[in-house]
mmCIF file of the N, C-alpha and C atoms, coordinates in Angstrom:
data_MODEL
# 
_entry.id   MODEL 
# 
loop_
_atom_site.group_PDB 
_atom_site.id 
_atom_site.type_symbol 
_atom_site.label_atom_id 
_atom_site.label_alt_id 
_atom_site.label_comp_id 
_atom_site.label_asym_id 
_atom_site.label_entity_id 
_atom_site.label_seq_id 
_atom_site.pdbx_PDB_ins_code 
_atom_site.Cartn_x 
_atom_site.Cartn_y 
_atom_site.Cartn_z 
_atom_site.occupancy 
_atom_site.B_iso_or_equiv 
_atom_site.pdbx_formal_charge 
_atom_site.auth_seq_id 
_atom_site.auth_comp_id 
_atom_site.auth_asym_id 
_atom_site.auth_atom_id 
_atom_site.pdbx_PDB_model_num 
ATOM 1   N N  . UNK A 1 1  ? 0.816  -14.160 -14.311 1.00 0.00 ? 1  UNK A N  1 
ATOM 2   C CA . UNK A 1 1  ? 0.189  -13.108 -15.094 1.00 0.00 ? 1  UNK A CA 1 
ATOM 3   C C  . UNK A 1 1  ? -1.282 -13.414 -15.257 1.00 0.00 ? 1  UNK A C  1 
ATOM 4   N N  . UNK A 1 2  ? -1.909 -12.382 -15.535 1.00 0.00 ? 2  UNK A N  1 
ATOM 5   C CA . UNK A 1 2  ? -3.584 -12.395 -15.511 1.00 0.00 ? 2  UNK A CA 1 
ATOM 6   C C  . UNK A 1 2  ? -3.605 -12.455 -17.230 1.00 0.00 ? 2  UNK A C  1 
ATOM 7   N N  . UNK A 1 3  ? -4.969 -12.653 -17.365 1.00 0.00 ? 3  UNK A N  1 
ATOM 8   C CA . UNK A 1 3  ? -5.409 -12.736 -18.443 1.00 0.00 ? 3  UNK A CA 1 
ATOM 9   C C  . UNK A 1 3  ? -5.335 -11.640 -19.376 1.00 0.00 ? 3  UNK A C  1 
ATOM 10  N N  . UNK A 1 4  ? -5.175 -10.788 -19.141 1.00 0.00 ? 4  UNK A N  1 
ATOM 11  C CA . UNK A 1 4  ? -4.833 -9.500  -19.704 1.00 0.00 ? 4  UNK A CA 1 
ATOM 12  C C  . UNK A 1 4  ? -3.273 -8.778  -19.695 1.00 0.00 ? 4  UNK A C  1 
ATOM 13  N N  . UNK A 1 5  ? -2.461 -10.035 -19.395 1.00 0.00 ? 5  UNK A N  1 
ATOM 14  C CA . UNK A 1 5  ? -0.962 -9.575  -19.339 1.00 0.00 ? 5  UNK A CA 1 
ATOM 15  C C  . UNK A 1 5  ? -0.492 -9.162  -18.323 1.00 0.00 ? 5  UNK A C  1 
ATOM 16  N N  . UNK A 1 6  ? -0.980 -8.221  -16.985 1.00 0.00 ? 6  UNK A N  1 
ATOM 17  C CA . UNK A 1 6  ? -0.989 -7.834  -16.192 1.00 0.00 ? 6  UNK A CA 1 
ATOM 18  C C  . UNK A 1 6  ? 0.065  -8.654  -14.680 1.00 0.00 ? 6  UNK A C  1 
ATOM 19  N N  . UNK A 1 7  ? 0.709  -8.508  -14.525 1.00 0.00 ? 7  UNK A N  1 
ATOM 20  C CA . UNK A 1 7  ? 1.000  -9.344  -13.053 1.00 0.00 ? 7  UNK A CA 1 
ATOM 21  C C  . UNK A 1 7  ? 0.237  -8.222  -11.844 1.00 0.00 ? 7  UNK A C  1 
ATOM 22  N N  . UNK A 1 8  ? -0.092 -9.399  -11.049 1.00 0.00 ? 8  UNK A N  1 
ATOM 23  C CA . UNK A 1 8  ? -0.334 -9.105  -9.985  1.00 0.00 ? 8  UNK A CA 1 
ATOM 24  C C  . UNK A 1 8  ? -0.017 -10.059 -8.571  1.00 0.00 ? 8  UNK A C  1 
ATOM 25  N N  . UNK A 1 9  ? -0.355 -9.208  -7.211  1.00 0.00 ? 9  UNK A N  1 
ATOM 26  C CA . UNK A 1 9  ? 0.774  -10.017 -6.642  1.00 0.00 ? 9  UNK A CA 1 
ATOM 27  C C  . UNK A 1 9  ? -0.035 -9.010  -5.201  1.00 0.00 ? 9  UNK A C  1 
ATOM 28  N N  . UNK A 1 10 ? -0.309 -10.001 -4.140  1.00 0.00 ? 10 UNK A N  1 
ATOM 29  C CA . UNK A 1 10 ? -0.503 -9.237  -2.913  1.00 0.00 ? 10 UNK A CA 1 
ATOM 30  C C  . UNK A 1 10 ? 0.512  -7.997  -2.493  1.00 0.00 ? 10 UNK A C  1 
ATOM 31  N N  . UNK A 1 11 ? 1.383  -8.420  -2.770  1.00 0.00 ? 11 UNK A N  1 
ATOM 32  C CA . UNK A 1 11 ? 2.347  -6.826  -2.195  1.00 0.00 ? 11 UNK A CA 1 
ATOM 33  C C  . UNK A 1 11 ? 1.976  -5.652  -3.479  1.00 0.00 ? 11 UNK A C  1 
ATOM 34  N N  . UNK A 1 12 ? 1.556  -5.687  -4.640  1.00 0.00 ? 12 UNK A N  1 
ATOM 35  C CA . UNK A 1 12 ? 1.110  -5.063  -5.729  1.00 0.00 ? 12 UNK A CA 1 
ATOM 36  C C  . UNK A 1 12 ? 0.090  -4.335  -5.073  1.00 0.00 ? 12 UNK A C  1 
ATOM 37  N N  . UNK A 1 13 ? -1.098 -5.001  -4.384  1.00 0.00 ? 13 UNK A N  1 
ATOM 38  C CA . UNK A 1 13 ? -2.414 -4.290  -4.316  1.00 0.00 ? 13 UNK A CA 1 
ATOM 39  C C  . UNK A 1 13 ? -2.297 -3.653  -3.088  1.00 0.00 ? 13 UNK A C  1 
ATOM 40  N N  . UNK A 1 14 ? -1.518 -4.309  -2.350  1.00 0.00 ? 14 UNK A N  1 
ATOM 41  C CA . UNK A 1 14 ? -1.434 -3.630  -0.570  1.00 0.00 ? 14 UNK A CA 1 
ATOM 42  C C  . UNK A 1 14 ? -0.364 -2.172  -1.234  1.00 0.00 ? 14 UNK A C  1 
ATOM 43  N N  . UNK A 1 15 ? 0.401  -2.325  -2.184  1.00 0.00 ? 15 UNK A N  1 
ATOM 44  C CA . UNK A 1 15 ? 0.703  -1.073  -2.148  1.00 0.00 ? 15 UNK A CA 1 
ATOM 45  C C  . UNK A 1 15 ? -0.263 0.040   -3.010  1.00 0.00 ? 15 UNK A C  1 
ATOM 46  N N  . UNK A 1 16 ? -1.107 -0.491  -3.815  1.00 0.00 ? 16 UNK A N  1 
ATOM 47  C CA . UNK A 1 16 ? -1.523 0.368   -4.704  1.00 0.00 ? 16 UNK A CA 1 
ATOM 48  C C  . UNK A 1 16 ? -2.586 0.957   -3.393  1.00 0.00 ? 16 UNK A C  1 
ATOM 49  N N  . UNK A 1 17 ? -3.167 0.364   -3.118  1.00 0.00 ? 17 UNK A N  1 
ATOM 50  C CA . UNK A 1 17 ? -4.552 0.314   -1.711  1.00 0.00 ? 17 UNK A CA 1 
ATOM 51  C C  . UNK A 1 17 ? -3.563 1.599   -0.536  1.00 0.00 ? 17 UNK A C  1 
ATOM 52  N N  . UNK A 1 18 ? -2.213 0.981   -0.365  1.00 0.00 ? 18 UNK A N  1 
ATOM 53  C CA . UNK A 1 18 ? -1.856 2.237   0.714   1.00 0.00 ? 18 UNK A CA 1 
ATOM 54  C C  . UNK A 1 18 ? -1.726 3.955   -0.539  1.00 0.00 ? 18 UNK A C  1 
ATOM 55  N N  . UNK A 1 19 ? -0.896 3.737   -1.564  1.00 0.00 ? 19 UNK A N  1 
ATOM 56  C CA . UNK A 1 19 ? -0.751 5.079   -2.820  1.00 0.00 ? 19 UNK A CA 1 
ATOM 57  C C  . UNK A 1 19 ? -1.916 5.625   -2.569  1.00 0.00 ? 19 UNK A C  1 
ATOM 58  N N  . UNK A 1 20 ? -2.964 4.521   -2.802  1.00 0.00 ? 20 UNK A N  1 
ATOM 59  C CA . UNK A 1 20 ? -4.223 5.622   -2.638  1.00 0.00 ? 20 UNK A CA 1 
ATOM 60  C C  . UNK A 1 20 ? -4.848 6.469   -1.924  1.00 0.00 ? 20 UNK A C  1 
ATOM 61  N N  . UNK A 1 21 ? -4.833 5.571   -0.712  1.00 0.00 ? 21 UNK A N  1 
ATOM 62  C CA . UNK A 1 21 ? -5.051 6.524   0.816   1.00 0.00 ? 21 UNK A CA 1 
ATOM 63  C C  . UNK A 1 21 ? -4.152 7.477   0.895   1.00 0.00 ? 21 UNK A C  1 
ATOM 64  N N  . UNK A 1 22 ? -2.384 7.626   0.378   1.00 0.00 ? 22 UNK A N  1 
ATOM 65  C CA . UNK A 1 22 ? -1.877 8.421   0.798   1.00 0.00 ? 22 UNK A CA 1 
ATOM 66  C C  . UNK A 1 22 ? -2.145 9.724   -0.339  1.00 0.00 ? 22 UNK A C  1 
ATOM 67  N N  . UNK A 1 23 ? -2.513 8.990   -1.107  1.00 0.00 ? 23 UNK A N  1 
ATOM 68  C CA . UNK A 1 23 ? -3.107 10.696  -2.551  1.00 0.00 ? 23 UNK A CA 1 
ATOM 69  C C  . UNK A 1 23 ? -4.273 10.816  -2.132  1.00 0.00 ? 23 UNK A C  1 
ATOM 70  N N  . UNK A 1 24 ? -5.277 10.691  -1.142  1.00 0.00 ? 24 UNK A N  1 
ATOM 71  C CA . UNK A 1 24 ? -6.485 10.857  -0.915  1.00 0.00 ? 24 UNK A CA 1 
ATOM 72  C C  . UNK A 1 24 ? -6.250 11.906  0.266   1.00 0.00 ? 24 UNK A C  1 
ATOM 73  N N  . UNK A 1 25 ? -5.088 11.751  1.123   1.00 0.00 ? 25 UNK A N  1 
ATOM 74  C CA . UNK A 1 25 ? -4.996 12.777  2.265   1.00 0.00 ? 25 UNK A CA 1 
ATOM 75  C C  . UNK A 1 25 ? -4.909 12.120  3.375   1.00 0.00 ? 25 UNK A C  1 
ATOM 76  N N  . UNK A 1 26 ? -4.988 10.918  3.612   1.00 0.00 ? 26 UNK A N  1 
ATOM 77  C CA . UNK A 1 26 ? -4.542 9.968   5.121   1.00 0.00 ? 26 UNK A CA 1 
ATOM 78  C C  . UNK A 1 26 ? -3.106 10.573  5.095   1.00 0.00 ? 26 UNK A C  1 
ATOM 79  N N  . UNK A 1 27 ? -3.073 10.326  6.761   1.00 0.00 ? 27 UNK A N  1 
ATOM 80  C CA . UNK A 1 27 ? -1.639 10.591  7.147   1.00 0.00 ? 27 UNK A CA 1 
ATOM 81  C C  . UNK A 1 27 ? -0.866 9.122   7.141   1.00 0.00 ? 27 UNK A C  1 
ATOM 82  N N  . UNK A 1 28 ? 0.790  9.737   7.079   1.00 0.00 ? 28 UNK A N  1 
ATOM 83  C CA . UNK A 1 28 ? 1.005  8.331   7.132   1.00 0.00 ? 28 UNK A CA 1 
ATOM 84  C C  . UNK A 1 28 ? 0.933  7.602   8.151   1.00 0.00 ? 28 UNK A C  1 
ATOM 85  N N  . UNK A 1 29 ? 0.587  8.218   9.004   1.00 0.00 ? 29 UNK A N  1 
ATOM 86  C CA . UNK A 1 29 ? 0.426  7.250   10.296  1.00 0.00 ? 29 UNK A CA 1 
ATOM 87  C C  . UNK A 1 29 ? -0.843 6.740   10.152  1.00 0.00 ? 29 UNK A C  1 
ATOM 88  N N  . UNK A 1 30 ? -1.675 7.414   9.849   1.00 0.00 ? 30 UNK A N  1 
ATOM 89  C CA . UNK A 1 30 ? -2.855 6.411   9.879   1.00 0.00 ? 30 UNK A CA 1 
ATOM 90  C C  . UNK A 1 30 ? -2.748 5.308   8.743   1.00 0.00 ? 30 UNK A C  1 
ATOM 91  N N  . UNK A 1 31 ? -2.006 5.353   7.558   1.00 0.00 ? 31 UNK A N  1 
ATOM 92  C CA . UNK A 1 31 ? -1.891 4.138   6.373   1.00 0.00 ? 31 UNK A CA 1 
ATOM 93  C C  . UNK A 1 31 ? -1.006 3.081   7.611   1.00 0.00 ? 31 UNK A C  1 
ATOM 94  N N  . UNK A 1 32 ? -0.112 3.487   7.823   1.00 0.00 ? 32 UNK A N  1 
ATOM 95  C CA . UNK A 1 32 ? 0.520  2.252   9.042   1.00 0.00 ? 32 UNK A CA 1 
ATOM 96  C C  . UNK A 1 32 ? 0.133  1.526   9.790   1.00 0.00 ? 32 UNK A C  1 
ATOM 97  N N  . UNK A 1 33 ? -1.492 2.082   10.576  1.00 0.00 ? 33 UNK A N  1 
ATOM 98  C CA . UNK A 1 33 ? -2.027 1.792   11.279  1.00 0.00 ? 33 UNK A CA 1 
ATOM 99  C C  . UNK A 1 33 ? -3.171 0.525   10.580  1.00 0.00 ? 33 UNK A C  1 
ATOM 100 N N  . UNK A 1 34 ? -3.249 1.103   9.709   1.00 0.00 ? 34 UNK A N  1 
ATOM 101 C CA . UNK A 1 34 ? -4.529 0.263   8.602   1.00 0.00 ? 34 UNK A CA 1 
ATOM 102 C C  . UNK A 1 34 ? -3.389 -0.899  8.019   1.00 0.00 ? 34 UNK A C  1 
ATOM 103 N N  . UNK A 1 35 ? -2.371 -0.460  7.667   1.00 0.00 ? 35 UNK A N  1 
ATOM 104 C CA . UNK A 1 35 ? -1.389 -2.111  6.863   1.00 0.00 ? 35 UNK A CA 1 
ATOM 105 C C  . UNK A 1 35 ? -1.131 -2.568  7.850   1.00 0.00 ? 35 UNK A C  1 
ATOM 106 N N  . UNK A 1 36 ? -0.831 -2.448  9.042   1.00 0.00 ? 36 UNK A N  1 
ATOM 107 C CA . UNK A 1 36 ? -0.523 -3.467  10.443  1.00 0.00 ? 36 UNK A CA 1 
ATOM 108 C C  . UNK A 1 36 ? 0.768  -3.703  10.185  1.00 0.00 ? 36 UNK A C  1 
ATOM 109 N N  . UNK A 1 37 ? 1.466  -1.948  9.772   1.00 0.00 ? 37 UNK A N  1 
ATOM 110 C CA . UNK A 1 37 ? 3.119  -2.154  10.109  1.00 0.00 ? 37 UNK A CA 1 
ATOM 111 C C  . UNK A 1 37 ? 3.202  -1.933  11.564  1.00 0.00 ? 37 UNK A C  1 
ATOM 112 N N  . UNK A 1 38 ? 4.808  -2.598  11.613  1.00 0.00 ? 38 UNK A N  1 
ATOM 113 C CA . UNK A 1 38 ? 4.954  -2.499  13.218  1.00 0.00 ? 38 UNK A CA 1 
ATOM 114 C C  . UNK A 1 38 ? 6.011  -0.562  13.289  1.00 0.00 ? 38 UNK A C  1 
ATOM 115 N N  . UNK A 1 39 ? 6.771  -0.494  12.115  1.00 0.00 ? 39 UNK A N  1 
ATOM 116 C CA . UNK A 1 39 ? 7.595  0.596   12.095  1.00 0.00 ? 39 UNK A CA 1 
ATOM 117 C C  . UNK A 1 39 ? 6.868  1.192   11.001  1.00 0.00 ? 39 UNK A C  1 
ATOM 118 N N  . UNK A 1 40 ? 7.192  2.375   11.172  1.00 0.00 ? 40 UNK A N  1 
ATOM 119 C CA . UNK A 1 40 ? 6.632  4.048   10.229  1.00 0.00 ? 40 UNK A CA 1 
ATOM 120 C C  . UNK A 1 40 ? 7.874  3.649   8.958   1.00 0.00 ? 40 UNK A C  1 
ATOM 121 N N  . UNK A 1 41 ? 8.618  3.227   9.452   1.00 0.00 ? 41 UNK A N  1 
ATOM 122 C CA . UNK A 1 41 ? 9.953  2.527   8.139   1.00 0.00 ? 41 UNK A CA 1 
ATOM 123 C C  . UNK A 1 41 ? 9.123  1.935   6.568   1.00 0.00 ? 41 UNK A C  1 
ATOM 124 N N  . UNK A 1 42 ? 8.152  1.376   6.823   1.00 0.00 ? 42 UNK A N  1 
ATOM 125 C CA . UNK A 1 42 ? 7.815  0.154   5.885   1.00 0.00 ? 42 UNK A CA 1 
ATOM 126 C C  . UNK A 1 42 ? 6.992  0.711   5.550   1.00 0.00 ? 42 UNK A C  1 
ATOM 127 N N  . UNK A 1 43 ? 6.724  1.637   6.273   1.00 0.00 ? 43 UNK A N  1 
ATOM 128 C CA . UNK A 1 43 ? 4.941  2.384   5.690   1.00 0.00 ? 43 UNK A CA 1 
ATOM 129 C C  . UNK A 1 43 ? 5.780  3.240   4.439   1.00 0.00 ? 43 UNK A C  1 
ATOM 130 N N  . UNK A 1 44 ? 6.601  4.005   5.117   1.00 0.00 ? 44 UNK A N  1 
ATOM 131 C CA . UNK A 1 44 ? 7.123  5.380   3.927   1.00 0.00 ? 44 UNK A CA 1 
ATOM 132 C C  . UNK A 1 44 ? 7.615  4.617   2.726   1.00 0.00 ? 44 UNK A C  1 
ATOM 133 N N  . UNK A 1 45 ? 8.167  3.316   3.195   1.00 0.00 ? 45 UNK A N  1 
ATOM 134 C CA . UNK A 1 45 ? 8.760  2.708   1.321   1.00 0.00 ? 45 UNK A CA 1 
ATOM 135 C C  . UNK A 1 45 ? 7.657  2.084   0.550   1.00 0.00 ? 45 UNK A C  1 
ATOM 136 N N  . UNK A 1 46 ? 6.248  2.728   0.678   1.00 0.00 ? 46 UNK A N  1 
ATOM 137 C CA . UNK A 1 46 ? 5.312  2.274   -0.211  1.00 0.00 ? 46 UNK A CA 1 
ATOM 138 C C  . UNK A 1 46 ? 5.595  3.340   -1.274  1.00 0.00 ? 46 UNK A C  1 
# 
């Protein structure tokens, strides 16, 4: 936990970082392409 109570955690920010691109209007193929999934599978369970 952070100093402010908060957990955080690399899979935390890689998903918040893909949420965003995908509420911004990226397709999901292009968020897949940017996380360096190998399947469209792992991209959609963000």
């Amino acid at each position: 936990m952070t100093e402010n109570n908060l957990e955080s955690s690399t899979y935390w920010l890689r998903h918040s970082f893909a949420q965003n691109m995908l509420e911004s209007g990226m397709s999901i193929y292009e968020i897949k392409e940017m996380m360096g999934h190998k399947s469209i599978d792992s991209t959609k369970n963000i």
